[in-house]
Each structure stands twice: as structure tokens, then as C-alpha cells.
C-alpha positions as CSV (number, residue, x, y, z in Angstrom):
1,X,-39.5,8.8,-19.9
2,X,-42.0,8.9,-22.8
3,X,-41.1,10.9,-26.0
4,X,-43.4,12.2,-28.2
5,X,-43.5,14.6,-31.2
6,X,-46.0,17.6,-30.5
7,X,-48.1,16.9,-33.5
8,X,-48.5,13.2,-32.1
9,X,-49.3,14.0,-28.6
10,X,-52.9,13.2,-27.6
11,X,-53.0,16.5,-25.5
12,X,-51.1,18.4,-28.0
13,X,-53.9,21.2,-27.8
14,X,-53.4,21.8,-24.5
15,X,-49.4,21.8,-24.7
16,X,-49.9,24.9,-27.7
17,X,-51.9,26.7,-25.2
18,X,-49.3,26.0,-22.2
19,X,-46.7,27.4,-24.5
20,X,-48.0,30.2,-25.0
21,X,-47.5,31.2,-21.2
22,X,-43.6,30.5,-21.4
23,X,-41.6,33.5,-20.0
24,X,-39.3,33.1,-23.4
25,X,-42.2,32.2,-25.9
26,X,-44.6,34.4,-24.8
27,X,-44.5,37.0,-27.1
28,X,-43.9,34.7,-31.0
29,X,-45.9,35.3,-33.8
30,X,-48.5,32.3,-34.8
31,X,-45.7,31.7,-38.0
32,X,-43.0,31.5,-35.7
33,X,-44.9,29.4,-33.5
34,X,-46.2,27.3,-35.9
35,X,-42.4,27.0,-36.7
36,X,-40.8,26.5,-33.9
37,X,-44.0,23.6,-33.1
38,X,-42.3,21.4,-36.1
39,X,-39.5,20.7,-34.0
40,X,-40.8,20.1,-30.9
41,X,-40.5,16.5,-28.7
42,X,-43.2,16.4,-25.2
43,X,-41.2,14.5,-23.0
44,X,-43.6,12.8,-20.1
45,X,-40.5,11.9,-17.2
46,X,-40.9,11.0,-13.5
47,X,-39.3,12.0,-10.4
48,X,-35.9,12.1,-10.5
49,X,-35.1,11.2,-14.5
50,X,-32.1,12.9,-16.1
51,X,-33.0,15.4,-19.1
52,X,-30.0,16.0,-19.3
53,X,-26.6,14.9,-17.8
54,X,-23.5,16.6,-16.7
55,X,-20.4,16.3,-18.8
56,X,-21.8,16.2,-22.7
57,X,-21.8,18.0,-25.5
58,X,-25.5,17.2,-27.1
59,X,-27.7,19.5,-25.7
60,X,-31.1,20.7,-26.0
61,X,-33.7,23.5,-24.9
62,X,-36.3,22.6,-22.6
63,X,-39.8,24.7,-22.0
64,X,-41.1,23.4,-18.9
65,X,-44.9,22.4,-19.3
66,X,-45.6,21.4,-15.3
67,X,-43.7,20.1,-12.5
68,X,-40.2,21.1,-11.2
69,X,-36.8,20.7,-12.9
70,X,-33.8,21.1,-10.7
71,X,-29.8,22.1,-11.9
72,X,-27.2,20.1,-10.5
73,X,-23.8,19.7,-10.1
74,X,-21.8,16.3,-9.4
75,X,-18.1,16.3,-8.5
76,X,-15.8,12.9,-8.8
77,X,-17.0,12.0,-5.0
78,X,-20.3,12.1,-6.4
79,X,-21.6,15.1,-3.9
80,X,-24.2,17.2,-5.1
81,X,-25.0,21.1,-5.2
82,X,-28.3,22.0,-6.4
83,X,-27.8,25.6,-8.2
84,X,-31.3,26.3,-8.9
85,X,-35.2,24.9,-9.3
86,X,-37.6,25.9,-12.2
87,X,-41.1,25.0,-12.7
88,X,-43.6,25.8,-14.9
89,X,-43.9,28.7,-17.7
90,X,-40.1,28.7,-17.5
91,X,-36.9,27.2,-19.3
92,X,-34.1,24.9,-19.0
93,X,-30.8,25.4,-21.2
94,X,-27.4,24.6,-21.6
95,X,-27.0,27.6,-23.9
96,X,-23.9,29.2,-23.1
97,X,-22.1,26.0,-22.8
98,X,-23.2,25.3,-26.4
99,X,-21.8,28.7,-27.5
100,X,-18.6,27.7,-26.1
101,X,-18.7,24.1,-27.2
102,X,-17.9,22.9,-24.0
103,X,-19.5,20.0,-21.9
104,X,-22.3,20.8,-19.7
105,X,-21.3,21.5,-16.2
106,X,-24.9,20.7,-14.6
107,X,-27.2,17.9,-15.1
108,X,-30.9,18.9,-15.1
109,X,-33.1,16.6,-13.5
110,X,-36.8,16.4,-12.1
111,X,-37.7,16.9,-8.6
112,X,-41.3,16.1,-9.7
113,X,-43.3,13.9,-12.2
114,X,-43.0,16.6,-15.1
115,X,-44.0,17.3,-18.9
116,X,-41.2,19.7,-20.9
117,X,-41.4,20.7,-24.6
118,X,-37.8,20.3,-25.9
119,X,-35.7,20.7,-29.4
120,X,-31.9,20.0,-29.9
121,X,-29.9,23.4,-29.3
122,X,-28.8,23.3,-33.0
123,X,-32.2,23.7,-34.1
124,X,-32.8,26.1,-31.5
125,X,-30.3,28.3,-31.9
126,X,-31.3,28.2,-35.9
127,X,-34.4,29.3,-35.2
128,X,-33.6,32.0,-32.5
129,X,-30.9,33.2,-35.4
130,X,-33.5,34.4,-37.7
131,X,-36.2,36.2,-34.8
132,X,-33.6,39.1,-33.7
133,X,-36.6,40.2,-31.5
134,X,-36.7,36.4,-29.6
135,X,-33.1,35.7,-29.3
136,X,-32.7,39.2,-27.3
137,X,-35.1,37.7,-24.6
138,X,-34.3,34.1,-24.8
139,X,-30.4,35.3,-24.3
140,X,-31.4,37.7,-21.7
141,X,-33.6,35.4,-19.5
142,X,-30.2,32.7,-20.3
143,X,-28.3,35.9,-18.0
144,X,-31.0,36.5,-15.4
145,X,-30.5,32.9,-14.5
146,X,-26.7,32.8,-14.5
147,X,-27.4,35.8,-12.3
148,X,-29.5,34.0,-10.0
149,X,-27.5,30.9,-9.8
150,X,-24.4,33.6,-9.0
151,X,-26.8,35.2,-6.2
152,X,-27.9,32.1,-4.8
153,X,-23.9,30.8,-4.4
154,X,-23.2,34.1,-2.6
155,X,-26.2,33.9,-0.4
156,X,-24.7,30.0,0.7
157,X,-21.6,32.0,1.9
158,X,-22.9,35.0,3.8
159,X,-26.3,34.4,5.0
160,X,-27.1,32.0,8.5
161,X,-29.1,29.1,8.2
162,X,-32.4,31.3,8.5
163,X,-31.4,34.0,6.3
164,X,-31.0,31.5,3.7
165,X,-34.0,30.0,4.1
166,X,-35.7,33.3,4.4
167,X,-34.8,34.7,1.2
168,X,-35.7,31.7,-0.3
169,X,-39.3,32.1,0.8
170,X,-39.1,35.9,0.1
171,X,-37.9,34.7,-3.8
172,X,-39.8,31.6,-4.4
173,X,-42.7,31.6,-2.5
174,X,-44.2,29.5,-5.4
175,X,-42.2,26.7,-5.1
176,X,-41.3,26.4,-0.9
177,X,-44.4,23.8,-0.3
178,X,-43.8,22.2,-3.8
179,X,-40.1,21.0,-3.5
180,X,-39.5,18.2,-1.2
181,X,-38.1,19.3,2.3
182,X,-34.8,17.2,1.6
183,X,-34.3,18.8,-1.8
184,X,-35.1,21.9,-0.5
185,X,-32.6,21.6,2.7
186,X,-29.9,20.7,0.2
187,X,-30.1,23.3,-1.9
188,X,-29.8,25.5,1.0
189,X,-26.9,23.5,1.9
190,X,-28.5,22.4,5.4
191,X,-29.5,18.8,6.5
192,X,-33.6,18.6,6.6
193,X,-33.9,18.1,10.6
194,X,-32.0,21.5,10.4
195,X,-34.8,22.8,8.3
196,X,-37.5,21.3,10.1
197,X,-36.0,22.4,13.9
198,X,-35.8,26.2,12.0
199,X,-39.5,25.9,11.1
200,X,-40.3,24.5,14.7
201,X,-38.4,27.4,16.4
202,X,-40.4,30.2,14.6
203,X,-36.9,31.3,13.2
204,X,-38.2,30.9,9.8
């Protein structure tokens, strides 16, 4: 991974105008933006680096620039669930773990070559303190995804093979030719020839 501080960043010009776009920044003020630009790192990582890994306490906020970050959990036999995939113009957080000073119970990883804008969640948090009108929609997009996570473990549960994979596509459309089939098949807690004999069937 390559680190480098906004203001350093040879396409730094760009990276202000793909900030702009983010579902939680969308809406600051050029003061608060200039701001919040102060603190900012552009990480550069590649297919499957760790931004982040399960079990710590220092965290940090991530505003994904391009690619596709994936949350994971690891258990002590070292099996994976996959709660959820974001790409671009959308966030990464371990924020409510921060709040309740516990370790984080997800690693967030890339499924893709990717570029995030990221701060520690100190600094964050500072900043979000003083713009009342920010924190409200950086804390509720925080519970739209705990929501979605909560859906998607439900859906694992009830739903067939090709309901799964049908809601998935009626959800995500964005994303269902961008993740890799075995990533995708994981997450929807099937094996890929599974996925593939669905797709071959005309079930899906």
C-alpha cells in the first residue's frame, strides 16, 4: 500500500472533486472541507490488502475513492463471512466500535485494486463533533449499514440459493459483474460452481 497526504498527492485535484460525490461528504461547506482536507491520508492498496484488521482498537474512517472494499469476519478456525461490499462514493468505519471502545469485530479489506481517503477516528469524530448538521448523516448512514449487514444475515437464513442471489442483483446491481464470482459466491454463503450451475440453469 502507498500512503500519501492529500496535499502531496500528484492527483490531489481530482481526489477533491471525488469527495465531493461521497454519500456522507456530499453536502460540507468549502470551510469544512477545506478542514476536514488537512487531515486526510490517499491510500493507493491492491487486491486483497488489509485497511484495517479485526481485533484492534486504532481505527480510522475511510471514504472510498474507486474500487471495492469488502467487511469481514474471521473466527479462531480462520473461516470467513463476508458481511457486506462498498465501492465507490461510499464509506468504511469502525465507528460504533470506537464509541464503545471495543476491538473491531470485522476486518476491511479490498476485493479490488482501490484508492480511499482516510483520517484516524479521533480526528474524525473531532471534526464530526463540531458540524451537528454532518454528524446526523454520517451516524445515520453508520445505522443504514448496520441495517443492511442485519438484512443481509437474515436473508443467509431464509432465502434458497436463488433467492439469495436474486436479491443481491435486485440490491446491487452495480456491483454483481464487478465482484469476483468467488467473493461473490461466499458472501452469499454458496460455493462458486453453485453460482455458476444457478446462472446456467436460468434460475438466476
Amino acid at each position: 500500500m502507498i500512503s500519501t497526504h492529500l496535499d502531496n498527492h500528484p492527483e490531489r485535484n481530482v481526489i477533491r472533486l471525488e469527495l465531493r460525490r461521497n454519500i456522507v461528504l456530499r453536502d460540507l461547506d468549502d470551510e469544512g472541507r477545506k478542514e476536514l482536507e488537512r487531515h486526510l491520508v490517499i491510500v493507493d492498496a491492491a487486491k486483497g490488502d488489509h485497511l484495517l484488521h479485526q481485533g484492534v482498537h486504532e481505527m480510522e474512517q475511510y471514504f472510498i475513492l474507486s474500487g471495492i472494499l469488502k467487511r469481514v469476519v474471521t473466527n479462531a478456525e480462520a473461516k470467513e463471512m463476508i458481511l457486506r461490499f462498498a465501492d465507490e462514493d461510499n464509506i468504511e468505519t469502525s465507528y460504533a466500535a470506537w464509541r464503545l471502545n471495543t476491538p473491531t469485530p470485522y476486518s476491511i479489506v479490498c476485493v479490488t485494486k482501490a484508492r480511499v481517503a482516510k483520517l484516524s477516528m479521533p480526528a474524525w469524530v473531532a471534526f464530526i463533533d463540531r458540524a451537528p448538521a454532518l454528524k446526523a448523516a454520517f451516524e445515520y448512514e453508520v445505522m443504514r449499514l448496520m441495517s443492511e449487514v442485519m438484512a443481509h444475515t437474515i436473508t443467509l437464513h431464509l432465502l434458497d440459493a436463488p433467492g439469495r442471489v436474486l436479491r443481491f442483483m435486485r440490491k446491487h446491481a452495480e456491483l454483481a459483474d464487478r465482484i469476483p464470482k468467488k467473493q461473490l459466491a461466499a458472501y452469499l454463503n454458496l460455493s462458486a460452481e453453485t453460482l455458476s450451475r444457478l446462472k446456467q440453469r436460468g434460475k438466476i
